[in-house]
C-alpha positions in Angstrom: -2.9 -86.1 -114.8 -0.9 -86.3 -111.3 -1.4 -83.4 -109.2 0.4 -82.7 -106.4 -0.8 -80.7 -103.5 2.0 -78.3 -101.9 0.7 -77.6 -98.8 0.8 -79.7 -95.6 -2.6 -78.2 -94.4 -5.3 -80.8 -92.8 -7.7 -78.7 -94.4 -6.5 -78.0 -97.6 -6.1 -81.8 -98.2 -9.7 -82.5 -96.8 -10.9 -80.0 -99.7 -9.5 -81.5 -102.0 -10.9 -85.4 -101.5 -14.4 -83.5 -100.9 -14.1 -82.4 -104.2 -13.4 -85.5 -105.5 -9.8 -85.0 -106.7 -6.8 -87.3 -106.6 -3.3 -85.8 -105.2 -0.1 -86.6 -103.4 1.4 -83.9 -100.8 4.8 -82.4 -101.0 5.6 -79.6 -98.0 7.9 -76.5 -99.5 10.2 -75.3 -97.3 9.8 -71.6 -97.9 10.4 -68.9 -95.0 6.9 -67.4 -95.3 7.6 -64.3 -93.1 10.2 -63.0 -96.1 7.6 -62.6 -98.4 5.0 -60.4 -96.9 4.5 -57.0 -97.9 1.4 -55.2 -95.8 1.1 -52.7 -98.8 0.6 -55.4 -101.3 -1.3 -58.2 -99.4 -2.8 -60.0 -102.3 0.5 -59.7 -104.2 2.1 -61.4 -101.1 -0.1 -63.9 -100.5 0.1 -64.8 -104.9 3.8 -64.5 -104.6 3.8 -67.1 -101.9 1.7 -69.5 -103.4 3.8 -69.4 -106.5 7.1 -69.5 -104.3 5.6 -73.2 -102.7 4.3 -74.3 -106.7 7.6 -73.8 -108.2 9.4 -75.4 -105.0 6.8 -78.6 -105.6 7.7 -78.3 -109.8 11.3 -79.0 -109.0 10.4 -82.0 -107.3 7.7 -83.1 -109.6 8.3 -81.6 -112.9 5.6 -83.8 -115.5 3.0 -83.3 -112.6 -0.1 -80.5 -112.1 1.2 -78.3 -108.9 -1.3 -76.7 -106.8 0.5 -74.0 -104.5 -1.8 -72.2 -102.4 -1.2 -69.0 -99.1 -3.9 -67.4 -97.1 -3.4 -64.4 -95.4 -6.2 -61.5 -93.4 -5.5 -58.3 -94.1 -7.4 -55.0 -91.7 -6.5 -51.6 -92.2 -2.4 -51.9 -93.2 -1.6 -54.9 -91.3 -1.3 -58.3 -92.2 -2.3 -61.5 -90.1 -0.6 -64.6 -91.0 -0.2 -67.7 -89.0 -0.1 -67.2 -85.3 2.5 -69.4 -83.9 1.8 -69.0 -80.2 -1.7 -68.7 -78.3 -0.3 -65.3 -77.3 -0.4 -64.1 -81.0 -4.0 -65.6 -81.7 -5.0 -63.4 -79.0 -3.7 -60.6 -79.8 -4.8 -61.2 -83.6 -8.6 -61.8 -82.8 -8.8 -58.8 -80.0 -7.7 -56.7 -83.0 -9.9 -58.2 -85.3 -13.0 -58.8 -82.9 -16.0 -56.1 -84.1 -14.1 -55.0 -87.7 -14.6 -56.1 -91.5 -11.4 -57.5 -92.4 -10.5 -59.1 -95.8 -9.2 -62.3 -95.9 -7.1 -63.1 -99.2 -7.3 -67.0 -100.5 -4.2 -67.2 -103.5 -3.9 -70.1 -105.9 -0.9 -70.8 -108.1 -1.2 -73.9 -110.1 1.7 -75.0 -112.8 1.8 -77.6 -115.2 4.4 -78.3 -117.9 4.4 -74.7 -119.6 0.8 -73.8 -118.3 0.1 -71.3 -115.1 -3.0 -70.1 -113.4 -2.9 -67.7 -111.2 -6.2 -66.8 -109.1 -6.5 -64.6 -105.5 -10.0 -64.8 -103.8 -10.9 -61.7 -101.8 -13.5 -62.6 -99.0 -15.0 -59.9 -96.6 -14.9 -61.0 -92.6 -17.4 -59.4 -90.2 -16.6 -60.5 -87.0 -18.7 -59.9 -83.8 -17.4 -58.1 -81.2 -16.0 -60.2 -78.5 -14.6 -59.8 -75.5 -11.1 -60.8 -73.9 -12.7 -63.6 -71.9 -14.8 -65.1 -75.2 -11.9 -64.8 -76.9 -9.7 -66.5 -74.7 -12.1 -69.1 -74.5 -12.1 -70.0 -78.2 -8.4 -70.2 -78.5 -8.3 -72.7 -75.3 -11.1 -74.5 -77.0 -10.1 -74.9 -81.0 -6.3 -73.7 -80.7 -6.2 -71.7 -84.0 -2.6 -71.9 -84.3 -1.1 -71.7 -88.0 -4.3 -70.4 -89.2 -4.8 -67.1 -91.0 -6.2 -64.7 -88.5 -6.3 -66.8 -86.0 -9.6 -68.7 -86.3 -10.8 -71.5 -88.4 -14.0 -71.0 -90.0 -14.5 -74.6 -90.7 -15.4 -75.0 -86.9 -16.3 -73.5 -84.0 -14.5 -70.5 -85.9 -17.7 -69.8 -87.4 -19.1 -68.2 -84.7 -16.5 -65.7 -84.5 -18.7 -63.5 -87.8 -21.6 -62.1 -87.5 -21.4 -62.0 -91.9 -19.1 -62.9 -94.7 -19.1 -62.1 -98.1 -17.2 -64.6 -100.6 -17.8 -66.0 -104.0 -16.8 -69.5 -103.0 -16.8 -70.4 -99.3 -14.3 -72.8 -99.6 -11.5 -70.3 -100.6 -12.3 -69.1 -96.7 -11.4 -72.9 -95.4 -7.9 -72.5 -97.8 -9.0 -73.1 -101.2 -10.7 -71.1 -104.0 -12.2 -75.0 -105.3 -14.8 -73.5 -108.1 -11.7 -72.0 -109.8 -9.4 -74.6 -109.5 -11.9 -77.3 -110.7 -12.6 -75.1 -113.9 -8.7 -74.2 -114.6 -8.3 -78.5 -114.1 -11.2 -79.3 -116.2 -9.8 -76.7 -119.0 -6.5 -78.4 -118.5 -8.1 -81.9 -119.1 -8.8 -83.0 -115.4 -11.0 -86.0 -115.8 -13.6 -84.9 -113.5 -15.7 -88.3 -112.3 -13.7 -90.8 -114.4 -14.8 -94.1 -114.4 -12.6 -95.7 -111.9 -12.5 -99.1 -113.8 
């Protein structure tokens, strides 16, 4: 069972091998920004996961795809990937001191087989000021993140609580869910290598 990752995030990746799983990388060229709906942000954030698994399918059509989109969501508005350090700050002073939710989506595709999975996580984040703020974005550069801030660092302390049902869908990937859907599928979870 080949599976290929379509994402080109470091972190995504570094999930994966953590969890043990095997996987080659193919980027889908997708124009994200088309896809997103603020009145249906966990449809958008499924229907680009599905858009990058069926890009990765045409490439590698006998192969297990994993396509996978993040996206925070507070009160109407969506925050994707901030591209600029402009737009992280402007995304975290909105954020700062509100619950926001922070969708993870999974698509995975294999021969005539498709799972489809969207982890909901609730973000608390402390209130902060311009300055701390400011601070973090010099310091980690959460660029191309969802939300602006990356958990698995110094993004932590950015929360003061978080509610999720698998942490790691907050660092990019629901991994409990994918691991079962795999293992029903066949994955041979710690195979003997020789």
């Amino acid at each position: 069972m080949n599976i290929i990752l379509a994402s080109q995030s470091p972190n995504r990746k570094k999930l994966l091998l953590k969890a043990g799983i095997e996987f080659k990388v193919f980027v889908p060229d997708i124009e994200e920004k088309d896809f997103i709906n603020p009145k249906r942000p966990s449809y958008s954030c499924l229907q680009l996961a599905r858009l990058k698994a069926l890009k990765a399918k045409k490439k590698y059509p006998k192969n297990v795809i994993i396509g996978c989109d993040q996206m925070a969501f507070l009160k109407g508005k969506l925050f994707g990937k901030a591209l600029t350090k402009r737009q992280a700050l402007e995304n975290l002073i909105q954020l700062q001191g509100k619950t926001h939710n922070l969708f993870t989506a999974v698509c995975i595709l294999w021969e005539h087989k498709s799972f489809n999975y969207i982890s909901k996580s609730s973000m608390t984040m402390r209130g902060l000021t311009v300055k701390q703020i400011k601070n973090y974005i010099s310091k980690e550069k959460p660029l191309f993140a969802a939300g602006s801030y990356h958990i698995e660092s110094s993004g932590i302390s950015l929360f003061k609580k978080i509610k999720s049902e698998d942490f790691n869908s907050i660092e990019g990937l629901p991994l409990i869910q994918i691991i079962n859907q795999l293992i029903k599928w066949g994955y041979p979870l710690f195979q003997d290598p020789y």
